[in-house]
PDB file of N, CA, C and O in Angstrom, chain B, residues numbered from 101:
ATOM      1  N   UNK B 101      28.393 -20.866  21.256  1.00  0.00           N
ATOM      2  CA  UNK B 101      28.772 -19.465  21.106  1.00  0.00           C
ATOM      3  C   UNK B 101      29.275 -19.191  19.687  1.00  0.00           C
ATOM      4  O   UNK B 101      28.860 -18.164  19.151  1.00  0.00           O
ATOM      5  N   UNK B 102      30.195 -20.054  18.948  1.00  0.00           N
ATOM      6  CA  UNK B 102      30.496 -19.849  17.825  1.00  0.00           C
ATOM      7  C   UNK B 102      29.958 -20.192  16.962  1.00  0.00           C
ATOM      8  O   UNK B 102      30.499 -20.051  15.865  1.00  0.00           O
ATOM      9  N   UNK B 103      28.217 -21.000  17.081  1.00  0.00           N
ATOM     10  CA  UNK B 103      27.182 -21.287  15.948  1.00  0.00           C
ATOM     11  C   UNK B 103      26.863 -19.618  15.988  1.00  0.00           C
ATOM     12  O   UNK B 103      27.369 -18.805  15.215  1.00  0.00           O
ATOM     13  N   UNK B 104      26.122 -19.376  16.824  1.00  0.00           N
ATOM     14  CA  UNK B 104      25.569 -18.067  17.116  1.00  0.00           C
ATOM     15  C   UNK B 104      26.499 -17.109  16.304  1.00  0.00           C
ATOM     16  O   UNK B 104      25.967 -16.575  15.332  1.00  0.00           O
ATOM     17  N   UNK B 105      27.645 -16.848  16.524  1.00  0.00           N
ATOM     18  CA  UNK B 105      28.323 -16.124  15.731  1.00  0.00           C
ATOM     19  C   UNK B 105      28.334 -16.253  14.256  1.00  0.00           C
ATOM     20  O   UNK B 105      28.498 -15.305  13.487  1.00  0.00           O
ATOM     21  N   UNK B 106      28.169 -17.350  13.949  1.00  0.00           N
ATOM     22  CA  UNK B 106      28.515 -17.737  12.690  1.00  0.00           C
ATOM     23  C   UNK B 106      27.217 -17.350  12.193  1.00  0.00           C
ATOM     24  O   UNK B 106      27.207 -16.528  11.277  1.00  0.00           O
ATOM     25  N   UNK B 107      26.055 -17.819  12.659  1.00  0.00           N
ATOM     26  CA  UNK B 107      24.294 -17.478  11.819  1.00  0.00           C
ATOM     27  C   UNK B 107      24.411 -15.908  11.811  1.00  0.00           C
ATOM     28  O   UNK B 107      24.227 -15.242  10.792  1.00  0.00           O
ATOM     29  N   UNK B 108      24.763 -15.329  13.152  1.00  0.00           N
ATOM     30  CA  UNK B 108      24.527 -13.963  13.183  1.00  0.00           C
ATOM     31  C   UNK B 108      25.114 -13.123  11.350  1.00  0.00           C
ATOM     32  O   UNK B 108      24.464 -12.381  10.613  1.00  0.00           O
ATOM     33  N   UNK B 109      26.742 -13.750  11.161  1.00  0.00           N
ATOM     34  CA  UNK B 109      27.213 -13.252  10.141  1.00  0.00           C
ATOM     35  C   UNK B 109      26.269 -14.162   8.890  1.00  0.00           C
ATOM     36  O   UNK B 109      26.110 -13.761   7.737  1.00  0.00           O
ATOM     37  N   UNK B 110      25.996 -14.806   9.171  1.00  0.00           N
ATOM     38  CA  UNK B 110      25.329 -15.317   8.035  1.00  0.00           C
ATOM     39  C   UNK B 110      23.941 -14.643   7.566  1.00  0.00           C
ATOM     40  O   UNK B 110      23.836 -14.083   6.475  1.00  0.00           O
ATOM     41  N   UNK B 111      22.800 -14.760   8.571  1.00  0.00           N
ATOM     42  CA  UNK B 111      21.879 -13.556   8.205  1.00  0.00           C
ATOM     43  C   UNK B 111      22.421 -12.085   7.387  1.00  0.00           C
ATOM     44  O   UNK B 111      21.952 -11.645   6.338  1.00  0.00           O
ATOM     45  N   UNK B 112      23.464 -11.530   8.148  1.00  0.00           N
ATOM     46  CA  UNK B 112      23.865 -10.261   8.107  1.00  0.00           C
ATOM     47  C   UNK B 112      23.975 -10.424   6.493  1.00  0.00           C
ATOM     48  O   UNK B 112      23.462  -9.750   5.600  1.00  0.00           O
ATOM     49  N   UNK B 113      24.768 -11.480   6.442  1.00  0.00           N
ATOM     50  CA  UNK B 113      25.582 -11.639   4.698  1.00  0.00           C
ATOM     51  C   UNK B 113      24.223 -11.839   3.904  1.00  0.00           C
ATOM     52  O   UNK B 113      24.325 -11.494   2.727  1.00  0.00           O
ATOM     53  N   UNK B 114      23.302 -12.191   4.176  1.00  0.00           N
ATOM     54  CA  UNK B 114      22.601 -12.547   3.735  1.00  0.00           C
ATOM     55  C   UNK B 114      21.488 -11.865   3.075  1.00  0.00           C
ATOM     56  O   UNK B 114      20.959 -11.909   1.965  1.00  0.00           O
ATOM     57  N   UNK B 115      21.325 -11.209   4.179  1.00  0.00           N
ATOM     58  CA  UNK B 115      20.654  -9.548   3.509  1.00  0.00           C
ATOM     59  C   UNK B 115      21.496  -8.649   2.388  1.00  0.00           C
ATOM     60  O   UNK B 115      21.027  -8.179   1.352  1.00  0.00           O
ATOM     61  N   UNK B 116      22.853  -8.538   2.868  1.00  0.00           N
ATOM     62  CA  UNK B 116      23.191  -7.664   2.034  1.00  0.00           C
ATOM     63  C   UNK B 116      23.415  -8.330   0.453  1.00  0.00           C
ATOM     64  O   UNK B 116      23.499  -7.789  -0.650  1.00  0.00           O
ATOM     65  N   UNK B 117      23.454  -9.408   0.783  1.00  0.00           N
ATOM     66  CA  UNK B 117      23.649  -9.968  -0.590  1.00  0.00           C
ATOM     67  C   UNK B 117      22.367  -9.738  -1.583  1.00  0.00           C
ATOM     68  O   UNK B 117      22.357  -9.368  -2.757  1.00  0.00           O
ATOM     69  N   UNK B 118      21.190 -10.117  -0.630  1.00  0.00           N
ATOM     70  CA  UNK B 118      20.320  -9.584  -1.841  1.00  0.00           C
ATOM     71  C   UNK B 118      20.222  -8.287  -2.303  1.00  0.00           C
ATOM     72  O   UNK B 118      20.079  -7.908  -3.466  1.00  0.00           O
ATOM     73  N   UNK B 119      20.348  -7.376  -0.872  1.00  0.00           N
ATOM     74  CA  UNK B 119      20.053  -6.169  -1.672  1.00  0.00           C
ATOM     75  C   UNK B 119      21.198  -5.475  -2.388  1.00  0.00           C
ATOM     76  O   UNK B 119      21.093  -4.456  -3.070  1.00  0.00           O
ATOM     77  N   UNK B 120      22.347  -6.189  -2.132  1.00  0.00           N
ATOM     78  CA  UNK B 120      23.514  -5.809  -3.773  1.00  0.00           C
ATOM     79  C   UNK B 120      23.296  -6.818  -5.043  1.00  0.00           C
ATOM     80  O   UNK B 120      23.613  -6.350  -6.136  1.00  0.00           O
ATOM     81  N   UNK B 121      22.833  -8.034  -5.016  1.00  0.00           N
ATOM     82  CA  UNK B 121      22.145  -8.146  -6.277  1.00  0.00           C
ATOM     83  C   UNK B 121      20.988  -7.274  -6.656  1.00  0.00           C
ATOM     84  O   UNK B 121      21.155  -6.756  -7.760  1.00  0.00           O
ATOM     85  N   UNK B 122      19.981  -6.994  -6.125  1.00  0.00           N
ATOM     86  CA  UNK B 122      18.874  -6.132  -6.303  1.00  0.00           C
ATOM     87  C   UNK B 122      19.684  -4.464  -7.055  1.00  0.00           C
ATOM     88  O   UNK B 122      19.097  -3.548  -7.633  1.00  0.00           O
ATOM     89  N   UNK B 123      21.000  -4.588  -6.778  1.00  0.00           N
ATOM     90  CA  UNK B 123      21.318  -3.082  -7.321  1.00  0.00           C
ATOM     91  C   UNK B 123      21.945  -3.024  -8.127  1.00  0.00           C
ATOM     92  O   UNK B 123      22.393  -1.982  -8.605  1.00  0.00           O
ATOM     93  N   UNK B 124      22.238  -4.597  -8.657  1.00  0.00           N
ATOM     94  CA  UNK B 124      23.135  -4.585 -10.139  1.00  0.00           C
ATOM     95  C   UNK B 124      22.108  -4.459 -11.364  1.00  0.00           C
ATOM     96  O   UNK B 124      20.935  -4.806 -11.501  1.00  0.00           O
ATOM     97  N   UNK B 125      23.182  -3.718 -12.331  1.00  0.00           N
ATOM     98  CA  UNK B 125      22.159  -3.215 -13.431  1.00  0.00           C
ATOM     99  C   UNK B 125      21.553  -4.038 -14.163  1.00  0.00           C
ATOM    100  O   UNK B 125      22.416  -4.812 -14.578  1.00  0.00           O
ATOM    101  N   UNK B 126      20.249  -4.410 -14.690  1.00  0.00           N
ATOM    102  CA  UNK B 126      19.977  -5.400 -15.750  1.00  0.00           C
ATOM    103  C   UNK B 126      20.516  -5.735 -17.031  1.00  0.00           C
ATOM    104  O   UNK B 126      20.531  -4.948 -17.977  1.00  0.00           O
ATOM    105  N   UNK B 127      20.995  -7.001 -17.065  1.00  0.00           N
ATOM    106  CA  UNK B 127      21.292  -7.228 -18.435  1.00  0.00           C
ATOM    107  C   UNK B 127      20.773  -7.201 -19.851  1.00  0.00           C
ATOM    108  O   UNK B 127      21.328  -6.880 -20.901  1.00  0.00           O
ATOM    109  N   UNK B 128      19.450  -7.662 -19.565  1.00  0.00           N
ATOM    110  CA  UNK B 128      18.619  -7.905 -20.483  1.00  0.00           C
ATOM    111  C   UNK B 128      18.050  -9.281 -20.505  1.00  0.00           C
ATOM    112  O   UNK B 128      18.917 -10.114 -20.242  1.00  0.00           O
ATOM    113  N   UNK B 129      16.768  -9.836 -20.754  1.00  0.00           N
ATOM    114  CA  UNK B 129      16.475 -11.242 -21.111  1.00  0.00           C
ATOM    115  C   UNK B 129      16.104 -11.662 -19.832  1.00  0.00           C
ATOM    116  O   UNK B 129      16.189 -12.862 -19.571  1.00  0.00           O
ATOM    117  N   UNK B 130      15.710 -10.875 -18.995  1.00  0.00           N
ATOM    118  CA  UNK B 130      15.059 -11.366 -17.651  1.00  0.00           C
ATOM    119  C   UNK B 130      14.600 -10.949 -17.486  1.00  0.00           C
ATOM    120  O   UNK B 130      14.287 -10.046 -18.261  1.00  0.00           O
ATOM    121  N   UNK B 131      13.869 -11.135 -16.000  1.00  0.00           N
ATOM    122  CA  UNK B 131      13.148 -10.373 -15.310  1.00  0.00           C
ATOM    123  C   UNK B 131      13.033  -8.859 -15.104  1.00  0.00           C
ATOM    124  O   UNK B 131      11.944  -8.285 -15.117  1.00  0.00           O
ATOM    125  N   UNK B 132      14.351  -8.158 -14.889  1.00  0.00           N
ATOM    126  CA  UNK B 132      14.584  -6.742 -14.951  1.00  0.00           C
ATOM    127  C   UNK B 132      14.455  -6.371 -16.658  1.00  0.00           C
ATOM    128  O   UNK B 132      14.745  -5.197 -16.892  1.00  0.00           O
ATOM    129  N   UNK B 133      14.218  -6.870 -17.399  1.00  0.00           N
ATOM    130  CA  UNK B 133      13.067  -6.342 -18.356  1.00  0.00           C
ATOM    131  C   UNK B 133      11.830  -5.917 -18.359  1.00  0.00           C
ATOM    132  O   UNK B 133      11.328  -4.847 -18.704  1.00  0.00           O
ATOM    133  N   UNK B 134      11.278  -7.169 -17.809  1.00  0.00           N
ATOM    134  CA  UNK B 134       9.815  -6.891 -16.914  1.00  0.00           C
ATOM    135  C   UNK B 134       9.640  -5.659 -16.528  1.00  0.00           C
ATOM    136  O   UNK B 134       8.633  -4.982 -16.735  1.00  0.00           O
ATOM    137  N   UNK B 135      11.044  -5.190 -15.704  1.00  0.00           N
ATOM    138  CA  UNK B 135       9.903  -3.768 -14.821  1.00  0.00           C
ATOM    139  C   UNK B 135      10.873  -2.471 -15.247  1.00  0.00           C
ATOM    140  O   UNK B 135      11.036  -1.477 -14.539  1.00  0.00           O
ATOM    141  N   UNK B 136      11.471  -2.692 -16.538  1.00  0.00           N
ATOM    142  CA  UNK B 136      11.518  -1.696 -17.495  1.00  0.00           C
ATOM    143  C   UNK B 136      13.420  -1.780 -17.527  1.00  0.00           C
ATOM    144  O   UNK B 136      13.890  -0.849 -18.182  1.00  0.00           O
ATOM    145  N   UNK B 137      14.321  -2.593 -17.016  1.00  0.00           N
ATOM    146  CA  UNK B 137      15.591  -2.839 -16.936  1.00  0.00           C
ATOM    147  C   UNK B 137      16.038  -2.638 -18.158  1.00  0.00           C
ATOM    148  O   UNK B 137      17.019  -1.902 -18.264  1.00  0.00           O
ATOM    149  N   UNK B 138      15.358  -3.317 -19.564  1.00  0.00           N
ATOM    150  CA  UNK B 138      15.823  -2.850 -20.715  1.00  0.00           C
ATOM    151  C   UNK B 138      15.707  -1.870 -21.503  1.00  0.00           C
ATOM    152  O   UNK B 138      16.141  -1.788 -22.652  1.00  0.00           O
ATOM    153  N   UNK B 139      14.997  -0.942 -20.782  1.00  0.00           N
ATOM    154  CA  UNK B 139      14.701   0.251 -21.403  1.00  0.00           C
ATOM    155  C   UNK B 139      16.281   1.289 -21.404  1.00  0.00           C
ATOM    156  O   UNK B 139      16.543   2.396 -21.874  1.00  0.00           O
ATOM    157  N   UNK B 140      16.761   0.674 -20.936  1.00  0.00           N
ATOM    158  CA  UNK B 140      17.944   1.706 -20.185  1.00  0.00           C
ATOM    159  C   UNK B 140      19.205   0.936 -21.295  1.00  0.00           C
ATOM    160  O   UNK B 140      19.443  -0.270 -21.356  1.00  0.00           O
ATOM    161  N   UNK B 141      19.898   2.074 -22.124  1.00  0.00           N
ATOM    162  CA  UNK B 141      20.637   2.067 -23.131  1.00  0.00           C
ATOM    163  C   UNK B 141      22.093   1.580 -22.516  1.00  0.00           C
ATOM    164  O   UNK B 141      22.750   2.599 -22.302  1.00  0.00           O
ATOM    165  N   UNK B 142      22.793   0.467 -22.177  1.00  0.00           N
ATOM    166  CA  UNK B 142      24.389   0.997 -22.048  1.00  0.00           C
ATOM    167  C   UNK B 142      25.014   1.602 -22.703  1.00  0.00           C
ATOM    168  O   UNK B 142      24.721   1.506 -23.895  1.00  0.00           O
ATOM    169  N   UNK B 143      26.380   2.695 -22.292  1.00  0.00           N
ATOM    170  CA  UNK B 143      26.576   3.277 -23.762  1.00  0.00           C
ATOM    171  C   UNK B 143      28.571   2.041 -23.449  1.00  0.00           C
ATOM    172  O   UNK B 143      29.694   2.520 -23.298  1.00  0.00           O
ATOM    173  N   UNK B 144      28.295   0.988 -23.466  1.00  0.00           N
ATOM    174  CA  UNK B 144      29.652   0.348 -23.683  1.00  0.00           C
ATOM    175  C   UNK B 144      29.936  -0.377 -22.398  1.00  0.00           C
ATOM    176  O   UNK B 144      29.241  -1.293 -21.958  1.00  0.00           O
ATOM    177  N   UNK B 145      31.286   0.233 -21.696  1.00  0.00           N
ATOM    178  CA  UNK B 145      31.806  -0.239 -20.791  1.00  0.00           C
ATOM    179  C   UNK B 145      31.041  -0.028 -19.417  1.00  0.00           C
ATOM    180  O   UNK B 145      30.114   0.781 -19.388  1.00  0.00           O
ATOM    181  N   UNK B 146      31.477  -0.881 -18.036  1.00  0.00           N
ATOM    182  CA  UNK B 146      31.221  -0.529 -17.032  1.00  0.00           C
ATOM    183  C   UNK B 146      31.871   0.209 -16.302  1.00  0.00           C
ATOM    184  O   UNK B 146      33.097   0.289 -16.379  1.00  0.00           O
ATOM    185  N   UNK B 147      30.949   1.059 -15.235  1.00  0.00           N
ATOM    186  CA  UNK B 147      31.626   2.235 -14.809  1.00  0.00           C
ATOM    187  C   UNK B 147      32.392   1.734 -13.560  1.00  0.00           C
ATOM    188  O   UNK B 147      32.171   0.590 -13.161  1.00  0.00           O
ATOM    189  N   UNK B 148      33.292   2.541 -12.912  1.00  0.00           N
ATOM    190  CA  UNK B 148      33.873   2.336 -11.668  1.00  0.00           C
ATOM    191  C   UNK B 148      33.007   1.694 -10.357  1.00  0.00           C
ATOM    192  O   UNK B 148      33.301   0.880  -9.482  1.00  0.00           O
ATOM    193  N   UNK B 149      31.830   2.451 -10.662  1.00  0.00           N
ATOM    194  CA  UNK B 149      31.001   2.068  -9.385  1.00  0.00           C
ATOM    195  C   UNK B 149      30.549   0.668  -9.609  1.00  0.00           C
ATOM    196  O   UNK B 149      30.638  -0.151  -8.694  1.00  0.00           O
ATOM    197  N   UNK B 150      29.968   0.280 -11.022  1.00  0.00           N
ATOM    198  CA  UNK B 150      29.309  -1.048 -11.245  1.00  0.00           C
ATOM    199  C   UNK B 150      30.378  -2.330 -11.288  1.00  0.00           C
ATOM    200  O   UNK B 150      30.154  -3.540 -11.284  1.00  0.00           O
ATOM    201  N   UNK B 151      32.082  -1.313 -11.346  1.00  0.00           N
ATOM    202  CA  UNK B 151      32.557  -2.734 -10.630  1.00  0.00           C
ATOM    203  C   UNK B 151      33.415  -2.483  -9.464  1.00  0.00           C
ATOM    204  O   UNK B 151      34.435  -3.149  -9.283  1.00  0.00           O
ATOM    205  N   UNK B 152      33.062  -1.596  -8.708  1.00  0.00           N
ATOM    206  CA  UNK B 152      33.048  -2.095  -6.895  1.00  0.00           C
ATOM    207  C   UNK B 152      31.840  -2.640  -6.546  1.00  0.00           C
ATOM    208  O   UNK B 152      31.865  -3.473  -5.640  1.00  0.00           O
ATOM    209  N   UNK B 153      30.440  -2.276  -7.217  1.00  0.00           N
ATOM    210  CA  UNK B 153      29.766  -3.652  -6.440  1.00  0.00           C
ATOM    211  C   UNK B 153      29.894  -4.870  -7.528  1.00  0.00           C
ATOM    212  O   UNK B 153      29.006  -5.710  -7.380  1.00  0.00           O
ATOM    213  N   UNK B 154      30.384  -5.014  -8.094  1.00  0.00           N
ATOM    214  CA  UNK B 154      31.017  -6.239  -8.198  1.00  0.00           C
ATOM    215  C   UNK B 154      31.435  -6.776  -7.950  1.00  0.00           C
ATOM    216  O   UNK B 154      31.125  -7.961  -8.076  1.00  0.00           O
ATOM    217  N   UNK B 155      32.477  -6.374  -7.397  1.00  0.00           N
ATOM    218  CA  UNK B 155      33.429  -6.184  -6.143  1.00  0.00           C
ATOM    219  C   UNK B 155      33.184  -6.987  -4.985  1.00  0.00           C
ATOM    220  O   UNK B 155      33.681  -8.045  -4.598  1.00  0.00           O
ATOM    221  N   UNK B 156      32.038  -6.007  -4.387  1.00  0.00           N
ATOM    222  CA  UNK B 156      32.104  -5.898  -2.763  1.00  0.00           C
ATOM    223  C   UNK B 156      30.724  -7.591  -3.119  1.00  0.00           C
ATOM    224  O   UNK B 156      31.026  -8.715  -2.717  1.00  0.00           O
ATOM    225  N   UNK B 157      29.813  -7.404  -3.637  1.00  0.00           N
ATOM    226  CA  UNK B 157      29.146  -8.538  -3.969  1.00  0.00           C
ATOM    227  C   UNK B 157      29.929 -10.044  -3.892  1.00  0.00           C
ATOM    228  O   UNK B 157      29.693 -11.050  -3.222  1.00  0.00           O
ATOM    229  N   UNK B 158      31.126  -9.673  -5.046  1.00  0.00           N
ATOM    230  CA  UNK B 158      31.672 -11.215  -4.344  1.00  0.00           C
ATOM    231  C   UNK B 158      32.350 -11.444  -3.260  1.00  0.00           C
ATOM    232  O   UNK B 158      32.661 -12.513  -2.734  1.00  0.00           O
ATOM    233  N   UNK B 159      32.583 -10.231  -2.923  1.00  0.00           N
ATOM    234  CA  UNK B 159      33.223 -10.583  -1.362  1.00  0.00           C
ATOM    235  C   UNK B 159      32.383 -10.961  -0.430  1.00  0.00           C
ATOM    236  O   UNK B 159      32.612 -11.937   0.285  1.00  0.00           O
ATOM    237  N   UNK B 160      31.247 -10.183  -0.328  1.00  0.00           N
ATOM    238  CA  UNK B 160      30.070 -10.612   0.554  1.00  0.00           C
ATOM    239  C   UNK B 160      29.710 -12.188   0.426  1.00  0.00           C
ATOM    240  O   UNK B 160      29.404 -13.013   1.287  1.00  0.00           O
ATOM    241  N   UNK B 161      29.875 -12.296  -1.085  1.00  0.00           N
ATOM    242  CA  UNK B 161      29.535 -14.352  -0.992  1.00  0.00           C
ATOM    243  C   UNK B 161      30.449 -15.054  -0.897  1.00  0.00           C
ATOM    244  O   UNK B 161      30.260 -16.258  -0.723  1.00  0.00           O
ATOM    245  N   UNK B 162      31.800 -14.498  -0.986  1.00  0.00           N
ATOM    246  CA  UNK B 162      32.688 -15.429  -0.136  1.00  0.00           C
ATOM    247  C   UNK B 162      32.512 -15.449   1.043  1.00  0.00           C
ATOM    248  O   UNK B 162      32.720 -16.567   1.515  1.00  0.00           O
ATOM    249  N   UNK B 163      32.194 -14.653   1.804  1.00  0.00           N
ATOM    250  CA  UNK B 163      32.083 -14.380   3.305  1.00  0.00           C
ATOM    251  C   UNK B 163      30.599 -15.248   3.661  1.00  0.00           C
ATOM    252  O   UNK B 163      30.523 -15.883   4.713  1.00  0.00           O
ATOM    253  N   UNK B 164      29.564 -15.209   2.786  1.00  0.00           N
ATOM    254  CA  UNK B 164      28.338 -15.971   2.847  1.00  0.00           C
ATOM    255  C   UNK B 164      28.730 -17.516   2.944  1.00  0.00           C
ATOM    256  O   UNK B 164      28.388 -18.239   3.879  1.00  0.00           O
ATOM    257  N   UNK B 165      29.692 -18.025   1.567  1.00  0.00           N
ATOM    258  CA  UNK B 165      29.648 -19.223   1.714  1.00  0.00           C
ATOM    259  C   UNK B 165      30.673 -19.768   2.720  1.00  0.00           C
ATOM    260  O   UNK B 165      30.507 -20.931   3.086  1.00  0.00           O
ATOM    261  N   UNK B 166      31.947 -18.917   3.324  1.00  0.00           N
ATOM    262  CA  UNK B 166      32.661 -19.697   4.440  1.00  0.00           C
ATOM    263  C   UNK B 166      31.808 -20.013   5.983  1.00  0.00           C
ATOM    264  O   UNK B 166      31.917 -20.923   6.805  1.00  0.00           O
ATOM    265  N   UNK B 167      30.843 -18.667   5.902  1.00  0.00           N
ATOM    266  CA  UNK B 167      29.957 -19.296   6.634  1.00  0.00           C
ATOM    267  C   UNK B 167      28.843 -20.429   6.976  1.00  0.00           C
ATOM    268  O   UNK B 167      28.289 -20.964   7.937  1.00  0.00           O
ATOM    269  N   UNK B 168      28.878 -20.442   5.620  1.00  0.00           N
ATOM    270  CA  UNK B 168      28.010 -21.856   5.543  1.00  0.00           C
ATOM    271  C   UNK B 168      28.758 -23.091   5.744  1.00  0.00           C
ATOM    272  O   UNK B 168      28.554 -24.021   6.525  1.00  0.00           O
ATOM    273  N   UNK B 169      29.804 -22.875   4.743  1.00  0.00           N
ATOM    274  CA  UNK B 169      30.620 -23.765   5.696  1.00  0.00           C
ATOM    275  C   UNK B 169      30.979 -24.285   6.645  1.00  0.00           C
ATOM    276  O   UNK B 169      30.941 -25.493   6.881  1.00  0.00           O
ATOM    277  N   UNK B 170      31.372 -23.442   7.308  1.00  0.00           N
ATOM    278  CA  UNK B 170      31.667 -23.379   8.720  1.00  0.00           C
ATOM    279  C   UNK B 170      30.472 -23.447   9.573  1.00  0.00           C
ATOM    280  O   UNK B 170      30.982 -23.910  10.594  1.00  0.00           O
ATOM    281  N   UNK B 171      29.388 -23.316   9.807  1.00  0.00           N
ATOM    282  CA  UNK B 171      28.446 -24.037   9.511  1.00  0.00           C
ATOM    283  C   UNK B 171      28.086 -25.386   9.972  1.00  0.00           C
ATOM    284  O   UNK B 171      27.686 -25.756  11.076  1.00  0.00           O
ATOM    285  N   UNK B 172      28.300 -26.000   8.960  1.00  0.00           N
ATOM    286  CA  UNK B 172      28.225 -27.891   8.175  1.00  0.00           C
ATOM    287  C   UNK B 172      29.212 -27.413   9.443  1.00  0.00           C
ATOM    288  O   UNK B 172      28.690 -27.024  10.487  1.00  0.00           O
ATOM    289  N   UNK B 173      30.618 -27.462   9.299  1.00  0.00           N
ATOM    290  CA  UNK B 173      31.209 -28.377  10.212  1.00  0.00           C
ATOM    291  C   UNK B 173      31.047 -28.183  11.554  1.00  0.00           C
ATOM    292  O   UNK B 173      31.171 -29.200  12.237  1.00  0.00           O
ATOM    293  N   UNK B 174      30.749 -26.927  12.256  1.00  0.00           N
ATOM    294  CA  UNK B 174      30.102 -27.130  13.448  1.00  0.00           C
ATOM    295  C   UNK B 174      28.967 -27.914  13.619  1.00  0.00           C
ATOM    296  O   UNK B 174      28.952 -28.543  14.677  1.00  0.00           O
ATOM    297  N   UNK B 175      28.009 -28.059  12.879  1.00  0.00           N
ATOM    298  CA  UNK B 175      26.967 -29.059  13.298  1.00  0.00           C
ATOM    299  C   UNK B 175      27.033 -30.625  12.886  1.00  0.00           C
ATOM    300  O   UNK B 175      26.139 -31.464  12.992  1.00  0.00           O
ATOM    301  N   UNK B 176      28.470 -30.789  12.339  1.00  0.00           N
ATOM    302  CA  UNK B 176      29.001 -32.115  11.854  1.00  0.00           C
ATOM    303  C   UNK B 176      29.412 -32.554  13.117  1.00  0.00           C
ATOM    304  O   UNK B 176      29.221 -33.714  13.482  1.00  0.00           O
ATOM    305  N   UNK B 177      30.125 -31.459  14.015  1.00  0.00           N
ATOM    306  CA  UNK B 177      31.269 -32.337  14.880  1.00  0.00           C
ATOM    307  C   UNK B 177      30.224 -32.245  16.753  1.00  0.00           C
ATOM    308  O   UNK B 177      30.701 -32.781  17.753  1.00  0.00           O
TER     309      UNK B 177
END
């Protein structure tokens, strides 16, 4: 019952994690160059919004990796 719980949050985390990386802005020098990421000027700092998902992103992978964790040790013991 508590693997099940644990994959369930893990899928869940799992999705959202990509699609909040998928929504952070490009830096430059990658891939999101490719499909036009550097076309787009910063003018300096980041805004409020680009760091709550900053934010909420690492929270989501803390929450990703205790599950994995937790995890390992259910299928350890």
């Amino acid at each position: 019952m508590l693997e099940t719980l644990f994959t369930i949050i893990l899928v869940i985390a799992s999705a959202l994690m990509i699609l909040l990386v998928l929504l952070h802005k490009g830096r430059g020098g990658g891939l999101s160059d490719m499909f036009g990421g550097g076309v787009s000027s910063s003018l300096g700092g980041s805004s409020i919004a680009e760091r709550n998902l900053d934010r909420l992103t690492v929270g989501i992978g803390v929450i990703w990796f205790a599950c994995v964790i937790a995890l390992g040790l259910l299928k350890a013991y």
